[in-house]
MMTF fields as JSON, N, C-alpha, C and O atoms, coordinates in Angstrom:
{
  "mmtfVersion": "1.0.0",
  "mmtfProducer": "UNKNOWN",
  "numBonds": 291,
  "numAtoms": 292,
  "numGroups": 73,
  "numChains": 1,
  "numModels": 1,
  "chainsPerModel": [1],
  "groupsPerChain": [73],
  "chainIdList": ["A"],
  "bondAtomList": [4, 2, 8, 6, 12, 10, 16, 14, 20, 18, 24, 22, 28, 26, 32, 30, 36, 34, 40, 38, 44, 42, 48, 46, 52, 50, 56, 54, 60, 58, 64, 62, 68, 66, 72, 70, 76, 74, 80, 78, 84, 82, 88, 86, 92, 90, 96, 94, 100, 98, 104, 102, 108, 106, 112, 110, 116, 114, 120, 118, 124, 122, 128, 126, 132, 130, 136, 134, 140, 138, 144, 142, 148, 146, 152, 150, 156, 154, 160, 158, 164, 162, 168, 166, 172, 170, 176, 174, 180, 178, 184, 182, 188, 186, 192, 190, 196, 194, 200, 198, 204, 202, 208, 206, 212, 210, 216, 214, 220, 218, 224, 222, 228, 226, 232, 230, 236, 234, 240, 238, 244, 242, 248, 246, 252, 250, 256, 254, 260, 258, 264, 262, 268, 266, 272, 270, 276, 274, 280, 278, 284, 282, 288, 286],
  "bondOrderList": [1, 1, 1, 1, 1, 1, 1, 1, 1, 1, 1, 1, 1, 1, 1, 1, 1, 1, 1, 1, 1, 1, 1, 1, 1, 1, 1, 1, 1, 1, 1, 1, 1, 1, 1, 1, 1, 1, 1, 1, 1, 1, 1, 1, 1, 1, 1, 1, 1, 1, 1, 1, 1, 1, 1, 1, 1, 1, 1, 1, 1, 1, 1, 1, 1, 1, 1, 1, 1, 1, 1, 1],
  "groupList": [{"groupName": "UNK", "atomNameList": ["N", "CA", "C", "O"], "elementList": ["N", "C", "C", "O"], "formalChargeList": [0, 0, 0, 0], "bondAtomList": [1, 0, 2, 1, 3, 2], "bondOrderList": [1, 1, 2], "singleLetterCode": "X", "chemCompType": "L-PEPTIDE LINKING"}],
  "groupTypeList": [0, 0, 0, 0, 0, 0, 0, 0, 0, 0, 0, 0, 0, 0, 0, 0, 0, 0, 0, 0, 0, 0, 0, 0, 0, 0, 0, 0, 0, 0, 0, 0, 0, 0, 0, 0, 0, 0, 0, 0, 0, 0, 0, 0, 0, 0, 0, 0, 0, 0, 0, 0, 0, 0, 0, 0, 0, 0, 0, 0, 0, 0, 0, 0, 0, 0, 0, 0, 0, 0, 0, 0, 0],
  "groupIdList": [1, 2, 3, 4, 5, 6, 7, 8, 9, 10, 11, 12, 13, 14, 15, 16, 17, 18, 19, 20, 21, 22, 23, 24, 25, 26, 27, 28, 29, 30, 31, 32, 33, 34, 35, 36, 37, 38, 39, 40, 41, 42, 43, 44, 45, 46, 47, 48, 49, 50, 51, 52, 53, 54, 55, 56, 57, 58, 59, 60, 61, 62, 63, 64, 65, 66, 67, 68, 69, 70, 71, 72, 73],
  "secStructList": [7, 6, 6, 1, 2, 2, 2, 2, 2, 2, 2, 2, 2, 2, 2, 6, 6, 6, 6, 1, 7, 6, 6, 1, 1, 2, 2, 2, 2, 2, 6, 1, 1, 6, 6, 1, 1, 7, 7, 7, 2, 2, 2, 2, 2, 2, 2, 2, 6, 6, 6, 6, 1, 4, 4, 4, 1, 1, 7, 7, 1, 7, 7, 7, 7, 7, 1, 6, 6, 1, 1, 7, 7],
  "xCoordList": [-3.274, -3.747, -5.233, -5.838, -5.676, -7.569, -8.048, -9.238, -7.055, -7.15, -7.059, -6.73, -7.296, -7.026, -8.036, -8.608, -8.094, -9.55, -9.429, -10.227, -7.945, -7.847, -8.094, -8.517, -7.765, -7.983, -9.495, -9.898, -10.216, -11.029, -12.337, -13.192, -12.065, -12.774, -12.095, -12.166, -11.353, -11.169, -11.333, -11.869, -11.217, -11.54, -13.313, -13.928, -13.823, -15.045, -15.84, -16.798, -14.834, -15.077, -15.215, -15.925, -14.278, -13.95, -14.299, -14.259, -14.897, -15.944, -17.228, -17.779, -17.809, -18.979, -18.988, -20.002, -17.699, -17.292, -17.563, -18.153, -17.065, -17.122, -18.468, -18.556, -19.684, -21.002, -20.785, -21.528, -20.041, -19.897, -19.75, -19.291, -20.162, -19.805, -18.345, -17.527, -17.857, -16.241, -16.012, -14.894, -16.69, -16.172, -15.732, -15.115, -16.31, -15.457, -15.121, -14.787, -14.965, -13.356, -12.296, -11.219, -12.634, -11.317, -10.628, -9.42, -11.473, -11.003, -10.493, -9.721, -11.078, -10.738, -9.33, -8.682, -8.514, -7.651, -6.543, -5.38, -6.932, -6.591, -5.797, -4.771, -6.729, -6.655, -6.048, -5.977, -5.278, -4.063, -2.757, -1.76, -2.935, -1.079, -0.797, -1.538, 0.121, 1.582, 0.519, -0.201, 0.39, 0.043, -1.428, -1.832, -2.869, -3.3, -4.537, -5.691, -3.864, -4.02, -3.373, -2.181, -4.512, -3.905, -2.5, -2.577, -1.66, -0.761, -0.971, -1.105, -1.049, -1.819, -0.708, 0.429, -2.162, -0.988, 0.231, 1.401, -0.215, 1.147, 2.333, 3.519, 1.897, 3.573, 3.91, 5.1, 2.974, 3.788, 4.664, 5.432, 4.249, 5.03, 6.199, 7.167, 6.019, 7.485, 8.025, 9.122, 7.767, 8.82, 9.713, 10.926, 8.356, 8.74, 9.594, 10.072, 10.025, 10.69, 11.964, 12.921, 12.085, 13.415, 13.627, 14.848, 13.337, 14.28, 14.808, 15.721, 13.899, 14.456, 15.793, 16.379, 16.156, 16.8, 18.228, 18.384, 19.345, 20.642, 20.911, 22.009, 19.305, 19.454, 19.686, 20.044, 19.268, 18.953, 19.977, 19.665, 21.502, 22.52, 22.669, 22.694, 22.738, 23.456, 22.322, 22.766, 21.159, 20.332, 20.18, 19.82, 20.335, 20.327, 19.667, 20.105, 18.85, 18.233, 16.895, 16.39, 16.474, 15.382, 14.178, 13.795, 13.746, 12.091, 11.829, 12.577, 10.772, 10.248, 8.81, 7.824, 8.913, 7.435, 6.797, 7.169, 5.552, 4.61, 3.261, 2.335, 3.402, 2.168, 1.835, 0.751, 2.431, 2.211, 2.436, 2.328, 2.748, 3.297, 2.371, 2.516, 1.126, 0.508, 1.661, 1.63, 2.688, 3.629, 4.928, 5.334, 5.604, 6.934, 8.061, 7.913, 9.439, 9.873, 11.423, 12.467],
  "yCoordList": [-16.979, -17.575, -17.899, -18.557, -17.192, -17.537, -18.806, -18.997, -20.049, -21.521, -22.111, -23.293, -21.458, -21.853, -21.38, -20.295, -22.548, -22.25, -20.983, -20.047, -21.151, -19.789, -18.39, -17.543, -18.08, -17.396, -17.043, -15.957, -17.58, -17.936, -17.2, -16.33, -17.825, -17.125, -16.181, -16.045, -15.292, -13.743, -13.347, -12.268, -13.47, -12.782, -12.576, -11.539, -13.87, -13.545, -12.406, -11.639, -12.786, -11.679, -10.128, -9.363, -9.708, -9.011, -8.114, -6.886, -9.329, -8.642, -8.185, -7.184, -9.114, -8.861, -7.562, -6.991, -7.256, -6.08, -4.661, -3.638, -4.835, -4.131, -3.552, -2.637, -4.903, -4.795, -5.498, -5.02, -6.483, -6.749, -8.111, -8.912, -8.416, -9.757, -10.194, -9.425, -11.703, -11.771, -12.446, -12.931, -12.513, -12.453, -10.705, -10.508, -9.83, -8.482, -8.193, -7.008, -8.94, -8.372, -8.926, -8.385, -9.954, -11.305, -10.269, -10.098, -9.849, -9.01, -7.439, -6.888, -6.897, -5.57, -5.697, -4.658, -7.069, -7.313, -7.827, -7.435, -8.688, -8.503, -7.964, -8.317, -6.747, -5.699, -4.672, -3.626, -5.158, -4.07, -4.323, -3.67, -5.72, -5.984, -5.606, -5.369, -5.585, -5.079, -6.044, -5.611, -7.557, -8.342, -8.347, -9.017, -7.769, -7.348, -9.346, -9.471, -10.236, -11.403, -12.083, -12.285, -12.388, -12.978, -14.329, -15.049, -14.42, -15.319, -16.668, -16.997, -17.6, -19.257, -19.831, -19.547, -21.28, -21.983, -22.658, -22.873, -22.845, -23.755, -22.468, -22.673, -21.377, -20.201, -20.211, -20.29, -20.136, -20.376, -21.519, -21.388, -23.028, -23.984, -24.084, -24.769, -23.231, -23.31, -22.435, -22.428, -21.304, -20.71, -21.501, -21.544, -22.218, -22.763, -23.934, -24.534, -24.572, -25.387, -24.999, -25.759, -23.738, -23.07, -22.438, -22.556, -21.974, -21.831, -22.799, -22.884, -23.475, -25.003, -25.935, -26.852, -25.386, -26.219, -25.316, -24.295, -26.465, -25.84, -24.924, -24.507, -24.579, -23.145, -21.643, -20.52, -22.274, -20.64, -21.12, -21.148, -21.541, -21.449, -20.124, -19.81, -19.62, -17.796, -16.987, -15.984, -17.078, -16.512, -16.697, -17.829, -15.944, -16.119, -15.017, -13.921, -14.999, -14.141, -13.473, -12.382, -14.384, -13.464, -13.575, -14.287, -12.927, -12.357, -13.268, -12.922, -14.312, -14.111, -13.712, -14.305, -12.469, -11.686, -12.006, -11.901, -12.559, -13.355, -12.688, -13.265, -11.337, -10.737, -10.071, -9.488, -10.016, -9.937, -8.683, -8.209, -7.85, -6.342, -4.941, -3.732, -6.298, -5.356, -4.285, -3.129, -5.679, -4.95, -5.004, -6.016, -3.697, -3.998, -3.555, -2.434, -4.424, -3.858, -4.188, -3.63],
  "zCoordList": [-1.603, -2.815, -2.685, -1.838, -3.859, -3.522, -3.57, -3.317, -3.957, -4.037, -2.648, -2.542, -1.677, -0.635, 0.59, 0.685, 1.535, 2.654, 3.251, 3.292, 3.85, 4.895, 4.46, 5.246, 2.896, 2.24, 1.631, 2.046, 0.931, 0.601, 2.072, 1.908, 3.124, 4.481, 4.238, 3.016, 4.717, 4.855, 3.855, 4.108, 2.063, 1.336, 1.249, 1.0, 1.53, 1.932, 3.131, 3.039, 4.305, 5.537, 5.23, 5.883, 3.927, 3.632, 2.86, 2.933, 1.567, 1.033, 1.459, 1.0, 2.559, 3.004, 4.05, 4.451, 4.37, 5.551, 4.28, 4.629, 2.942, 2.262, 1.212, 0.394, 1.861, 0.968, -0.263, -1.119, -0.738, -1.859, -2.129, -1.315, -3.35, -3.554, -3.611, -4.116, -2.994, -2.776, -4.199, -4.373, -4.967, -6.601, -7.514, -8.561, -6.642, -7.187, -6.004, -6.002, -4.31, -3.691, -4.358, -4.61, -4.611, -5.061, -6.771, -6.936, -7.581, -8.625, -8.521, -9.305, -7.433, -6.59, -6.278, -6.395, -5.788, -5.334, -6.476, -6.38, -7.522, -8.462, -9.414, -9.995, -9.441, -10.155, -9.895, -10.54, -8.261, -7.755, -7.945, -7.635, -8.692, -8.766, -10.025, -10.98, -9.927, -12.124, -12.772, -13.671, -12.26, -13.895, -13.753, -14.704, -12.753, -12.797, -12.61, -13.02, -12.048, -11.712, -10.429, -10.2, -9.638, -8.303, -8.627, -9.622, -7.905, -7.586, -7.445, -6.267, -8.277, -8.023, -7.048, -6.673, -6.751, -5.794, -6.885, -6.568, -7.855, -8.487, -8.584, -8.323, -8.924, -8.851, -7.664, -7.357, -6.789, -5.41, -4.708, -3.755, -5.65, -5.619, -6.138, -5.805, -7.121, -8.165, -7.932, -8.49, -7.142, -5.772, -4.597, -4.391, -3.798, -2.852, -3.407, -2.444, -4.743, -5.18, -5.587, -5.443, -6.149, -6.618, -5.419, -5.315, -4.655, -2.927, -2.008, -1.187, -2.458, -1.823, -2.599, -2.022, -4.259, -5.21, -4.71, -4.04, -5.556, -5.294, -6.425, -6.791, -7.112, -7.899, -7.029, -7.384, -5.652, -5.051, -3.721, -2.53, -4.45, -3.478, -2.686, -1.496, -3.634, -3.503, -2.912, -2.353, -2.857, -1.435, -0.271, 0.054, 0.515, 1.837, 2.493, 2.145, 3.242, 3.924, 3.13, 3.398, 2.122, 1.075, 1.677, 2.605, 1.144, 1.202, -0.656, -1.571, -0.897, -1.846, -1.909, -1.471, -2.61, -3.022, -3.614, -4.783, -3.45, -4.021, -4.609, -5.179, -4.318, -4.272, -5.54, -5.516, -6.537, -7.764, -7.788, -8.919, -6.865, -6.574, -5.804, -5.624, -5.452, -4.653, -3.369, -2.947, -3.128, -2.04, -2.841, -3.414, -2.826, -3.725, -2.766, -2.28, -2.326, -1.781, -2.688, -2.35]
}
């Protein structure tokens, strides 16, 4: 999540590895998932809240994919 330090450094590392400003790596990256918008920290909370609720009895062993589909499995 680009709201975040650890992130935030490597997307920077990254861009600068790439010559570019990390305001079009951060949209480069973006612009690779289905909704075509990085993943915030609050969707990732309201993941980490419905895996944790006795909504998500019936999973066991999941993977939740957060990546907006850069990775689809």
């Amino acid at each position: 999540m680009k709201e975040t330090p650890t992130i935030d450094v490597v997307f920077g590392l990254h861009a600068k590895g790439h010559g570019i400003t990390q305001e079009k790596f951060t949209a480069a990256i973006a612009a690779m998932t289905h909704r075509k918008r990085a993943t915030t920290l609050v969707e990732l909370g309201e993941v980490a809240a419905f895996v944790a609720s006795d909504r998500a009895a019936a999973m066991t062993g999941t993977v939740a994919n957060l990546t907006g589909g850069i990775i689809v499995d």
